[in-house]
N, C-alpha and C positions, 0 to 999 in steps of 0.2 A: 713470695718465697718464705717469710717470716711463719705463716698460716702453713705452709705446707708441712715446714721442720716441727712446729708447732702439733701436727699432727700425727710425723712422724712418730716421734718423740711420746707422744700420748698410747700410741701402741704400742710403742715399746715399753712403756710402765705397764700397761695391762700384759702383755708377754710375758712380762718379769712374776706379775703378783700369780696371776694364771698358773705360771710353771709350779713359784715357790705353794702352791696354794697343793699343786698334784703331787709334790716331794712331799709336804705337812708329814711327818709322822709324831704324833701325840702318843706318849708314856701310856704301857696298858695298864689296867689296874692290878696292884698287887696280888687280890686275892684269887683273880683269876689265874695268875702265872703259878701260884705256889699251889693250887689244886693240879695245875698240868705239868706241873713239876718237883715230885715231892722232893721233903729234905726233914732234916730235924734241926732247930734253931739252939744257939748257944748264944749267952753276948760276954765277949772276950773285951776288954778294957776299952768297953762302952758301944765294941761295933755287935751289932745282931749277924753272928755269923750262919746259915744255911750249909750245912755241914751232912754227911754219911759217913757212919761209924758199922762197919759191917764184920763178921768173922768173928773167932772163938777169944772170949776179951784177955786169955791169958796166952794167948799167941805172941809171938813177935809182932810188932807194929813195922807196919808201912805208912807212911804221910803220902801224897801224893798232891802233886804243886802243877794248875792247870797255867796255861800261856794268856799271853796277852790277849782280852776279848774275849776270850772260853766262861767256862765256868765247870765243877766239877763233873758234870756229865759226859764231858771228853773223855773221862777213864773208864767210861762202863762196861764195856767188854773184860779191860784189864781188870777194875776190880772184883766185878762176880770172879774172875777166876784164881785171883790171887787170895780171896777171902775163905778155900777151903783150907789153905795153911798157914794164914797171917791177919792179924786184927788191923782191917784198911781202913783207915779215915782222909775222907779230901771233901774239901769246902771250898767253897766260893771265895776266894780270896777279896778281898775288903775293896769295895769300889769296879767290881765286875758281878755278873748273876744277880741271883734273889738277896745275896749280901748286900749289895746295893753302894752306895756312900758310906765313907766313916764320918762321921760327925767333926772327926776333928780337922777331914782336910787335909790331911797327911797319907801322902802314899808315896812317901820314901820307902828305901829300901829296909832302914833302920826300924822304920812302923811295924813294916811286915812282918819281921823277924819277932818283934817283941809280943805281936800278935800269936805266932808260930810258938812259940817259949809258951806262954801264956794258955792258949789252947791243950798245949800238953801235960802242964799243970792240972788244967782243969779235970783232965781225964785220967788224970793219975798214969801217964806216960813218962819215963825217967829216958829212955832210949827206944829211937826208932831207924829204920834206913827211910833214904826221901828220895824221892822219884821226884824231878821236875822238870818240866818240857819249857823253853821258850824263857818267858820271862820265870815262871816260876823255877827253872833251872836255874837262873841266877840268885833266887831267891835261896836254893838249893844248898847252892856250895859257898855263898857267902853267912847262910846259917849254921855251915860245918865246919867254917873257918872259927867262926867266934865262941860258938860251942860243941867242940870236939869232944867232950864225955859223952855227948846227949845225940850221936850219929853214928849206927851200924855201919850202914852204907850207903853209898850214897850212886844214884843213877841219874845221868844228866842225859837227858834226850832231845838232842840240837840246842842247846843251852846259851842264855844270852850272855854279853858280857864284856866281849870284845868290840872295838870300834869298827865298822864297819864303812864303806866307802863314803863320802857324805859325810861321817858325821866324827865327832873330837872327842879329848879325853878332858873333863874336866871345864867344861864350857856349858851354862847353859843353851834347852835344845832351844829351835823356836820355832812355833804351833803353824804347819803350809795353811795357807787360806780358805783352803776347800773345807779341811777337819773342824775350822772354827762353827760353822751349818751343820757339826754332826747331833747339837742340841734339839735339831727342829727336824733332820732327814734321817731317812734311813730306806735307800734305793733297795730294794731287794736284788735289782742284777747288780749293780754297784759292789754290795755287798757279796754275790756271788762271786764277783770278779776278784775278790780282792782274797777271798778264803780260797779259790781255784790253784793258786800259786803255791799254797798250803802242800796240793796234792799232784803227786807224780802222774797220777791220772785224774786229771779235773771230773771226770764220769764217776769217781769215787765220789764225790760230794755229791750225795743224796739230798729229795726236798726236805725229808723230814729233819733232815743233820742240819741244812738252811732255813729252816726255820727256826729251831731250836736255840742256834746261833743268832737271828732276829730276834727271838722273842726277847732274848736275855739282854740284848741292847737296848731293846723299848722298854725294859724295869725300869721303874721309880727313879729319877736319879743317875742314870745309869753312866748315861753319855756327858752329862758334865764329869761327872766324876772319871772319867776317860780322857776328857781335857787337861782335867786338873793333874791326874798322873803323869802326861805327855811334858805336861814344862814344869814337871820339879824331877823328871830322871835327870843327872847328871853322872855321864859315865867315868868311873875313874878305872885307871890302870888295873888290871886283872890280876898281874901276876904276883906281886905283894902279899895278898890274900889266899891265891889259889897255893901258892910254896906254903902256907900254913895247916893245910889241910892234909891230915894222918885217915881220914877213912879211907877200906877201898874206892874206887871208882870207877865205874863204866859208864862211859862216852857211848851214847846208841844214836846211829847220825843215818837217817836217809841220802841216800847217796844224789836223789832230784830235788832235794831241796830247796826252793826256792825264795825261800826268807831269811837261812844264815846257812851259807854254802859251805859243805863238809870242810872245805879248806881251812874252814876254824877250828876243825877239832887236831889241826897240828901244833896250834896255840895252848891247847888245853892238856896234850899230852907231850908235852916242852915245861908247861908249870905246877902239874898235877904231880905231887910223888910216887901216887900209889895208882897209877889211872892206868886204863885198856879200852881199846875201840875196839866196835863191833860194827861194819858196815853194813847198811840195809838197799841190796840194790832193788833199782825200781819202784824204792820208796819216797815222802817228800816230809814233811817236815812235821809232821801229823801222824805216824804211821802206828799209832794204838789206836786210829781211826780209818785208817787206810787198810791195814792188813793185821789187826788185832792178834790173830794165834802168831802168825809169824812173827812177829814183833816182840813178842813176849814171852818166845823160846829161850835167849838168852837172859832178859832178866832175870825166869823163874831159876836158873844155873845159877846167874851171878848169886841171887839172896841166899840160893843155901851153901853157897861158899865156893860156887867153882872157878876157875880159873878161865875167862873168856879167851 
């Protein structure tokens, strides 16, 4: 019996190294991602940002703040079109895309923003409106809380920020078991599966959108630095911050959402002073990816001053 389990046991270590051996996904090289994915490089208080600065430079600015995982090429439909009447800049936020890691390991909320300040300095921006989806919505309107001279207006589309079932205000988080392997894997259905949820019709999720979304996990760095973000967010109470903010705001919420269900945006229009919803039916949580012109009917109202 001892010889049998013995044996068992032996297969199942080769099972094991076999599988992890067919997940293996190894970092691609940089130079190859940044030919298949152009940008123009800045380095903002030390990170090398991958940035598009598009449109007439003495327009009104738009910032545009991609979600968690993205990277700035989620906006492309939106910003070719917003860039015949607005000077559009979005970058790879610090620790996702061809931005890659910050060097210093810091991917607080507070980093971000000082990066955000920083970036607009550099390009000589005094005032912009900010469009941000997801993580970078929270990004959005806790950068319009602390600097309200330096925010036109402000678009949050499905916006983080609220706690959500699972998880607390003021605790840190703690990293499930599986994510710890995302250093070494990257399943492509896995990763299909998980951006599917994203879209009110999973059939929206194109190969070339799923790639695009892979490649930018396999950058240099990419995926620790995704760890490293996951256990130092700590959420704290929204509404403190959100009562501070005098920009207009419009709330753009897929009605299919399935990663922060419209039901939060009666959270945000309870703490927001100056906010208005605009629901998106038969959309999900992506919908400048999903249904680009429809989506961005209402934004192009809100910036030139309408009333949603």
């Amino acid at each position: 019996m001892p010889m049998i389990w013995a044996g068992v046991a032996g297969v199942a270590v080769v099972a094991v190294l076999a599988l992890g051996l067919w997940l293996y996904a190894p970092d691609k090289p940089r130079a190859a991602l940044e030919a298949a994915y152009p940008g123009d490089y800045r380095t903002i208080d030390g990170v090398r940002l991958r940035l598009r600065d598009t449109g007439p430079r003495g327009a009104p600015a738009v910032i545009l703040l991609h979600g968690f995982g993205a990277s700035l090429d989620t906006w492309e439909p939106w910003a070719q079109a917003l860039s015949a009447r607005y000077r559009v800049i979005r970058f790879d936020l610090p620790g996702f895309g061809l931005t890659g890691p910050d060097p210093t390991g810091d991917y607080t909320d507070a980093r971000e923003m000082k990066i955000l300040a920083d970036l607009m300095d550099q390009l000589g921006i005094d005032r912009a409106s900010l469009i941000g989806n997801s993580l970078g919505g929270r990004i959005a309107w806790n950068f319009a809380a602390l600097h309200p001279d330096r925010v036109t207006r402000l678009v949050l589309v499905s916006p983080d920020g609220f706690a959500s079932p699972g998880f607390e205000y003021d605790k840190p988080p703690s990293t499930p078991l599986m994510m710890r392997a995302l250093p070494y894997v990257a399943p492509r259905g896995l990763l299909r599966a998980n951006l599917a949820v994203a879209y009110a019709r999973p059939a929206a999720l194109s190969e070339p959108t799923l790639t695009r979304y892979r490649d930018m996990m396999l950058a240099p760095g990419v995926r620790p630095a995704i760890l490293a973000r996951m256990s130092q967010v700590i959420l704290r109470d929204p509404a403190p911050t959100l009562a501070r903010i005098q920009a207009p705001t419009l709330l753009l919420w897929g009605e299919q959402d399935g990663m922060i269900p419209i039901g939060n945006a009666a959270d945000y229009l309870r703490d927001l002073p100056h906010a208005s919803l605009v629901r998106l039916p038969n959309l999900g949580h992506l919908p400048f990816e999903e249904d680009p012109a429809g989506s961005l009917a209402p934004v192009e109202g809100f910036l030139a001053g309408a009333t949603p």
